[in-house]
C-alpha positions in Angstrom: 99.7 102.6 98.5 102.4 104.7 100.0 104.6 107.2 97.7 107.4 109.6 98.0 106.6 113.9 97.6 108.2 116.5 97.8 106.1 119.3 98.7 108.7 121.6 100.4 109.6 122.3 103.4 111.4 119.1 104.3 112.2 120.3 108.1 114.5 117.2 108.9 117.0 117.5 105.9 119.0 120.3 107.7 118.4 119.4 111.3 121.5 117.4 112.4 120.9 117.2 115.9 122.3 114.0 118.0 119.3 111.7 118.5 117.5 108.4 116.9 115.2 109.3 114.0 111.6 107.2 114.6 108.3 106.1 112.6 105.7 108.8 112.6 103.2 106.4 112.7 104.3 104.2 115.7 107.5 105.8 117.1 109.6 102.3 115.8 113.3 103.6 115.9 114.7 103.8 112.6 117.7 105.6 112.2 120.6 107.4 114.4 122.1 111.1 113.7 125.4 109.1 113.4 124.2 107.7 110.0 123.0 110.9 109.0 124.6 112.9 105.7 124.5 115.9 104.0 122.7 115.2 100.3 121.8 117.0 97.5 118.1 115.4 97.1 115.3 116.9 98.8 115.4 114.4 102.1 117.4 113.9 105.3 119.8 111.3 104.1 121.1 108.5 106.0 123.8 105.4 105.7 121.9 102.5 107.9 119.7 101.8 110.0 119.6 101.7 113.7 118.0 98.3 114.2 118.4 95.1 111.8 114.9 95.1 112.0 114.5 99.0 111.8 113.0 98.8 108.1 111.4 96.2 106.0 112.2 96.6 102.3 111.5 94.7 98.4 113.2 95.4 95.4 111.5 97.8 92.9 114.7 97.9 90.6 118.1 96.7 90.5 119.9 98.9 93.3 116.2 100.4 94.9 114.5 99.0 97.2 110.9 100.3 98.7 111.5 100.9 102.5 109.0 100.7 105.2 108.6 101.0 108.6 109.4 97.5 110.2 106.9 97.7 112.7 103.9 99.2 111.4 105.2 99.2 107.3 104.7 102.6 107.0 106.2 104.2 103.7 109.5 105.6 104.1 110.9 105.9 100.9 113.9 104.4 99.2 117.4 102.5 100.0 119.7 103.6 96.9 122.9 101.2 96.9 126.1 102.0 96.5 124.7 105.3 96.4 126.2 107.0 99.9 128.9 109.0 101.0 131.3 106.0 100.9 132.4 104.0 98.2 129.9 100.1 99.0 127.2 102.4 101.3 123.7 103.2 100.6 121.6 105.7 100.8 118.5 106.0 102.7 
């Protein structure tokens, strides 16, 4: 079972660097500095993905999906839609 914590200390949510964001498990590219936002929760924050097949993700509840690695399906947290920095984007 994979979860969400906050246990502070987040070091990516600030760091805004150009580069591609990847799994920590298997180095699978996931998202791009481009699609990266400043947010008020406790996470880096992001619009999209790099890849179609960056992320695999199911519905837990209308407008949240679970999000996983697509390579290895390690836990990555939630897509929030319509939830983004732009009116129709979501929020990863």
């Amino acid at each position: 079972m994979s979860f969400c914590r906050f246990v502070g200390g987040e070091v990516y949510k600030d760091h805004f660097r150009p580069g591609i964001y990847v799994c920590t498990k298997c180095d699978h590219q996931l998202f791009s500095s481009r699609s990266k936002y400043e947010h008020s929760s406790p996470w880096p924050a992001f619009t999209e993905t790099v890849h179609e097949d960056s992320v695999s993700k199911h519905e837990e509840r209308p407008g949240a999906y679970k999000v996983r690695c697509g390579k290895c399906g390690n836990g990555l947290g939630h897509e929030f839609v319509n939830d983004g920095p732009s009116k129709g984007q979501s929020r990863f």
